[in-house]
N, C-alpha and C positions, 0 to 999 in steps of 0.2 A: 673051627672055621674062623677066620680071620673076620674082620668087622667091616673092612672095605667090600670084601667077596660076597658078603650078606647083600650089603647092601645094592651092590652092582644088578644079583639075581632081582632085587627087590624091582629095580626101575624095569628090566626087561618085561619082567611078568605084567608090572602095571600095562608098557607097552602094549603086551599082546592079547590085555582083556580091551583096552581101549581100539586095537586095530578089529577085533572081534565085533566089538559093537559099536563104533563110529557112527557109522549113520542114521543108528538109534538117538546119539546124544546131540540133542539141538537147544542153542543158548536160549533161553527165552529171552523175549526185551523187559524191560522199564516196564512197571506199569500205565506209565504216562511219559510213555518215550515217543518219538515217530515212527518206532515200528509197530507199535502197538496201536495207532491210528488203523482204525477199519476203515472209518469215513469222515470226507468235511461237507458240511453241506454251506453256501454261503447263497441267503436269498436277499437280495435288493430291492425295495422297491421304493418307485419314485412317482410324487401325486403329484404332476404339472396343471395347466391348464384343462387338459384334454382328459380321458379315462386315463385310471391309476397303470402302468407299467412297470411289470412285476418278471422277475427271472429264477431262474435256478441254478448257479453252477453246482456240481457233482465231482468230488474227488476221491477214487475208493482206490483201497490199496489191495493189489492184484499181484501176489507173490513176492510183495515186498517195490512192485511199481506202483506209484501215483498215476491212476489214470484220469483227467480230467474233460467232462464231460457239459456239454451245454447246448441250446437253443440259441444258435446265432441271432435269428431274427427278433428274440427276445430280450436281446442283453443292450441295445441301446432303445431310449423310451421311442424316438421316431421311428423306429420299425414296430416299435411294439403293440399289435392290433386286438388280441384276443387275451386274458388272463389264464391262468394256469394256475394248478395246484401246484403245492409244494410236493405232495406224493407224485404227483405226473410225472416228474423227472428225476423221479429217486434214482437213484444208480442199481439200488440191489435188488428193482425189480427189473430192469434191465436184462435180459437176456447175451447171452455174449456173442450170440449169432447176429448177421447185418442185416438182419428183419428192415432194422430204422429204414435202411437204404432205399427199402420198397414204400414209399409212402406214399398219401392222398394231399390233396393244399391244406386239408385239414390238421395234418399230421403235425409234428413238430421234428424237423430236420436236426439230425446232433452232430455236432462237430465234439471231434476228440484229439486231446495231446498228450502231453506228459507234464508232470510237471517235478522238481529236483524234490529228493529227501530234506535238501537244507532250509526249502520254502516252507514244507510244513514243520519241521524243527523249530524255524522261528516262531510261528504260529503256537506251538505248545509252549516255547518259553516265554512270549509274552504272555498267553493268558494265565502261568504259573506266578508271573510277578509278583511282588508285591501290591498292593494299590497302591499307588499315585493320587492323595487325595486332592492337590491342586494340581496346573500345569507348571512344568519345571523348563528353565530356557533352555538345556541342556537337552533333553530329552525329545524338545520339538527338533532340534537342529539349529536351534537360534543361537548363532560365535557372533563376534566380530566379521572374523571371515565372509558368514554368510550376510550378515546387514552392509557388509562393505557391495558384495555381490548384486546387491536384490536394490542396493538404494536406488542406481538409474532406474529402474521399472519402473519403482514407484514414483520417480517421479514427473515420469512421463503416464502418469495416470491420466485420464480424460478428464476425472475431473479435479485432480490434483494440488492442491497447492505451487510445484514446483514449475507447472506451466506458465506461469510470472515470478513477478517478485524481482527483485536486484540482485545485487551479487550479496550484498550483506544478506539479504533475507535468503539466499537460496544456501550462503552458508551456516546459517540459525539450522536450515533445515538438513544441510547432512550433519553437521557436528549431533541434534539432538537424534536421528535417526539410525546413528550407529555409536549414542550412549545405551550401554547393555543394564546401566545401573535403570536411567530410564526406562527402558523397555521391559525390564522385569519388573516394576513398580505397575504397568500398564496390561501388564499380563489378562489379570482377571477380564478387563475391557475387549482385549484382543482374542482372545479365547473365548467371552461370554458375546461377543458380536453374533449375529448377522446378516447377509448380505442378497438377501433373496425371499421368498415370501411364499414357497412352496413345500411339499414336505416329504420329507423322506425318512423312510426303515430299512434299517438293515440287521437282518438276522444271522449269526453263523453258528452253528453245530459241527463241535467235533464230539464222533463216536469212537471207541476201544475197543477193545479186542474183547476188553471184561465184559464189555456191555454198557460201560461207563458214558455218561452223556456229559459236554461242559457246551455252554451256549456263553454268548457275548453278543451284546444288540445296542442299539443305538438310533435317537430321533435327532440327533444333534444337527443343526447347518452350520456350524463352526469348524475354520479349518479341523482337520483330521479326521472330522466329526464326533470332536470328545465332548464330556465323557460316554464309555464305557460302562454300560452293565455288563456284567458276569456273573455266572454262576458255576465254578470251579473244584472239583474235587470236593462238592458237597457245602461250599459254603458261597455267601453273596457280598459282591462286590459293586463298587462303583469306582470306577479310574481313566483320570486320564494319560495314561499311558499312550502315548503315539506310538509306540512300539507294536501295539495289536494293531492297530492300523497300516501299518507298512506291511505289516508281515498278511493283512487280510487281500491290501492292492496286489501285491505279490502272487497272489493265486486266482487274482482275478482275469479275465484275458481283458486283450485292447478293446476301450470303445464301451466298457459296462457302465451304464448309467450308474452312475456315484463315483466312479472310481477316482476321478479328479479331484474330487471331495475330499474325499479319508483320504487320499494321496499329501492332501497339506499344501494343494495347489494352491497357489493365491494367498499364502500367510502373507506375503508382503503388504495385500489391500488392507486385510485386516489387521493389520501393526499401522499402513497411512492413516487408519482413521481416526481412531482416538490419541496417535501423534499430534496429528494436525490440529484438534482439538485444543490440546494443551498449551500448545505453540502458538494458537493462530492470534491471540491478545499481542504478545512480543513481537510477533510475523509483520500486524497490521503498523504497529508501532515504528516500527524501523521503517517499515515504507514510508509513514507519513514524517517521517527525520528526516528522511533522505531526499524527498521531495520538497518542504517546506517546514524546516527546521527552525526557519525565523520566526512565522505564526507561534510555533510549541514553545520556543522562546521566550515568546512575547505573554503567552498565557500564566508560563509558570513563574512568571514575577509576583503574581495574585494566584495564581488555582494552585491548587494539585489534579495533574492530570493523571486520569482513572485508566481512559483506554483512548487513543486515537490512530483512525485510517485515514485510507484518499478510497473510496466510492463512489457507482454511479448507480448508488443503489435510492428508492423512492418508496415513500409512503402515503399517508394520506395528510403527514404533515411537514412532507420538505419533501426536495428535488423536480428535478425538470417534467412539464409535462408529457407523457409519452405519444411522438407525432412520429407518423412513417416518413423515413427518411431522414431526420433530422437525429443526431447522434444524442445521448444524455449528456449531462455535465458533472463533470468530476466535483464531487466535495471534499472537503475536509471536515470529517465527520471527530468530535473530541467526547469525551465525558471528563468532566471536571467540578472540582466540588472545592468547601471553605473548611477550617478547621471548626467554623458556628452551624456544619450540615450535620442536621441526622444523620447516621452513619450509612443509610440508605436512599439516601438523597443526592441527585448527581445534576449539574446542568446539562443538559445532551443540545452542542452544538454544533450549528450545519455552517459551513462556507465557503458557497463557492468558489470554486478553482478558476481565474478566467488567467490567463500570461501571467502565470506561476505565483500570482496573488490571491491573500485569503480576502473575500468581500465581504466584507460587514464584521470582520472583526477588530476593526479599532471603535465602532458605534458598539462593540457588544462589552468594550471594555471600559467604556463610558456612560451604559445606560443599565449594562445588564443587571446591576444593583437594583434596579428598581423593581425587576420582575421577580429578583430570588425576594424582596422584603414581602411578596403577594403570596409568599409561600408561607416564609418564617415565622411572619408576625398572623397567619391563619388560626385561631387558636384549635377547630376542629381536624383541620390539617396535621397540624403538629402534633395533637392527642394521636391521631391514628399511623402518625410515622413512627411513632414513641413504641404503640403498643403493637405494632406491626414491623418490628425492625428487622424483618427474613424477606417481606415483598418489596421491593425497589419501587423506586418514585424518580422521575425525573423531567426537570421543566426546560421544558423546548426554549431554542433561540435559535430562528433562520433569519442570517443574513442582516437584518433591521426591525423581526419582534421579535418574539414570542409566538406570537401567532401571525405564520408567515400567509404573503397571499394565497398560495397553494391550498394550506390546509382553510384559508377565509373561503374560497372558492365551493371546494368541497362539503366546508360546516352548511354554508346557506343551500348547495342541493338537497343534503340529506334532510334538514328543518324543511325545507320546502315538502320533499315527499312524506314526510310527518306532521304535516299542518301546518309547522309550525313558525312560519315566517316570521311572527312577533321576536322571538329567539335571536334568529338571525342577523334582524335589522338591530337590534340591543347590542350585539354584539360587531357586526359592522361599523356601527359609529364610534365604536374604541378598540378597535385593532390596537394599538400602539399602546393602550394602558393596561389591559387582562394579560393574564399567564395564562399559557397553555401546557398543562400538568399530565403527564402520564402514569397512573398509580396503579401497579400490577395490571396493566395490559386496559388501561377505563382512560378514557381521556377525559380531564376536566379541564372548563373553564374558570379561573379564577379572577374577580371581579376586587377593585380596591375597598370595600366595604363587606369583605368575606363571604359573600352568598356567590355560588358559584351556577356553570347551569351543568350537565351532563351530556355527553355529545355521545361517546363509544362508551359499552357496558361490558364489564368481563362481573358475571356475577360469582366465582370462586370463590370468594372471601368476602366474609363480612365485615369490611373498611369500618361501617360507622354506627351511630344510635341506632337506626332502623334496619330491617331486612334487606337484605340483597333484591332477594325476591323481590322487592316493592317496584321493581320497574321493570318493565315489559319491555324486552328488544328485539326490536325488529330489524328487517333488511336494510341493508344503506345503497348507494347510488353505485358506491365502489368501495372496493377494497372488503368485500365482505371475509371473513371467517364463520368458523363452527363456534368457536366460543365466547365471540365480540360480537355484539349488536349493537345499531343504533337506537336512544332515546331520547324525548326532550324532556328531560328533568330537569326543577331547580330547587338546589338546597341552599337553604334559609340560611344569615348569615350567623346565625347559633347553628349550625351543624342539621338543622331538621329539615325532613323531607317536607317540601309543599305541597300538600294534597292537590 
């Protein structure tokens, strides 16, 4: 017999075992294919102000369909009135008869769909990933393209940056908002944000055909809400792969509390923030050039200037008082320092803006020597700028002192409601000779004979010979904080506290 004729017989026969038993042979899937998905289970839940809001979607595979199943009234938190288990709305106690359809108000109503093979496909190849141990730009969606896309939004933010500013500044702000080198340096910032002060879980379970469990959950408020825990084909993970996330909204229906969240909705705000951050010293800068360029001029003939804006912003020792009706006044706020300054030593100057002139700064470039020598020649000052060179110090100049009438105003109520008027009057008869020192958040009075008094108290740090502790702060008239109080202390002009 010839060897082609063998062979010919050979395929028919195979034929006709296989037409024999066809419907016997069935392909099995993947172990960790989509067809081999029995079930997804994905639970949400979100702790607002009100009781926690918790759901259950259900997706089981029925002949090779995704059936997906859910509690409408539970899938956004505003409807969501009663809690539920996780087992309540398992799918595979589910009967397949419309029992649900017959219900009491107690009951839990189910709406059902379908949902595609390729939805939960992606599903299983994101959680097969690899980790992702940080976030990647790629990965979120962050091109060019898209920062080109998303800048308007952001910069019609409410409270945005790009809602002022000039043309120079509003272009500081797209050039730096669609550098991608930038924005990937900003990563951890932007991913480690965020933007809301409530909390949320989300759990999801995919089951197998084997039996096999893989979970992936997450507390994160950061867009995507990465990372990602996992526990996958028996081992544990942490990732932030955006990819499990797309692939979990995907299966979610419309309106499920979180969805917007893992969705990656709003990465633009969280890219505006710590942009803005970065930017905002250069940002303030360029405005106050553009406004009055001559002042900045004028200073860096003598300073180095640190940081300068235009504000109408106030404290308790510069700017306008606040009356209804009456608008504030624009400063010209600088920081500027000498090559003879500790390197954390600044003078923080205010000037008002009246018809596009800075006021008091040609008095400040003629007198202000005198208040930095109240600093310099401090001997106890300077030990603690020395051995404190991480906490900033900086001596006030408004306008015509030091110690502007604003903040003179202010010192004599809070002395008054501390007893302490003797204080005040000491120091109202020399406005124009004392410096007024701000040293990591403490305001001091310094006097030309180096004893100084103590007016605001940040006790954080221990500046000097004695305890922080050593002085009790109390409330002030205004401007109170959590971790500033007022005192009337005065330290000796060797550095010691006066019992």
């Amino acid at each position: 017999m010839k060897r082609g004729t063998q062979v010919t017989r050979m395929i028919i026969l195979c034929l006709l075992v296989v037409s024999c038993i066809g419907d016997r042979i069935v392909a099995q899937p993947a172990a960790h294919s989509s067809s081999a998905v029995r079930l997804i289970q994905i639970e949400p839940i979100w702790a607002g102000p009100d009781e926690p809001a918790r759901a259950m979607i259900t997706i089981q595979n029925v002949g090779g369909v995704f059936r997906r199943r859910w509690d409408a009234a539970t899938l956004a938190p505003e409807n969501n009135t009663f809690s539920i288990s996780g087992d309540s709305l398992n799918i595979l106690d589910m009967q397949e008869s419309d029992d649900h359809a017959n219900t009491t108000p107690n009951t839990p109503k189910i709406s059902e769909d379908v949902v595609s093979r390729d939805s939960v496909t992606r599903l299983v190849k994101a959680l097969q990933a690899p980790a992702m141990r940080t976030p990647e730009l790629s990965n979120l969606g962050i091109t060019p393209a898209w920062l080109e896309q998303y800048i308007d939004k952001a910069a019609k933010s409410e409270r945005g940056m790009m809602r002022g500013g000039d043309e120079r500044q509003q272009a500081l702000y797209r050039k730096s908002f669609t550098d991608l080198n930038l924005i990937k340096r900003l990563l951890p910032r932007i991913i480690g944000s965020r933007w809301t002060d409530d909390s949320v879980w989300v759990h999801v379970t995919v089951k197998f055909a084997s039996s096999e469990s893989w979970t992936a959950e997450t507390q994160a408020l950061t867009p995507f809400t990465l990372p990602w825990s996992c526990k996958v084909a028996g081992k544990t993970m942490r990732t932030y792969n955006a990819d499990i996330s797309r692939a979990v909204v995907a299966l979610m229906p419309e309106k499920t509390m979180e969805r917007y969240r893992i969705s990656g909705e709003g990465l633009e705000e969280s890219i505006r923030w710590p942009l803005e951050s970065v930017i905002k010293t250069k940002w303030e800068m360029i405005g106050a050039e553009d406004q009055v360029g001559y002042a900045l001029d004028l200073l860096r003939k003598r300073y180095t200037i640190r940081r300068s804006e235009v504000s109408y912003y106030n404290d308790p020792t510069f700017g306008t008082e606040p009356h209804q009706g009456v608008p504030l006044e624009a400063n010209l706020e600088t920081d500027v320092c000498l090559t003879s300054f500790p390197k954390n030593l600044a003078v923080a100057t205010v000037f008002p803006l009246r018809e596009g002139r800075a006021i008091g700064l040609e008095m400040f470039l003629q007198n202000g020597s005198k208040y930095e020598n109240l600093v310099l020649t401090n001997p106890w000052i300077m030990d603690s700028l020395r051995a404190h060179s991480d906490l900033g110090a900086w001596l006030h100049f408004n306008q015509d002192a030091s110690m502007s009438e604003r903040a003179m105003r202010i010192f004599v109520a809070d002395m008054h409601k501390l007893g302490r008027d003797d204080l005040a009057q000491q120091v109202s008869g020399h406005r124009d000779e004392v410096a007024l020192l701000n040293y990591n958040g403490s305001e001091l009075i310094l006097f030309p004979d180096h004893h100084a008094i103590v007016w605001r108290w940040s006790n954080s740090h221990e500046l000097f010979n004695w305890p922080s502790s050593s002085l009790e702060m109390k409330g002030c008239t205004d401007y109170n904080t959590l971790d500033v109080g007022c005192v009337a202390a005065i330290i000796k002009p060797d550095g010691s506290l006066q019992k």
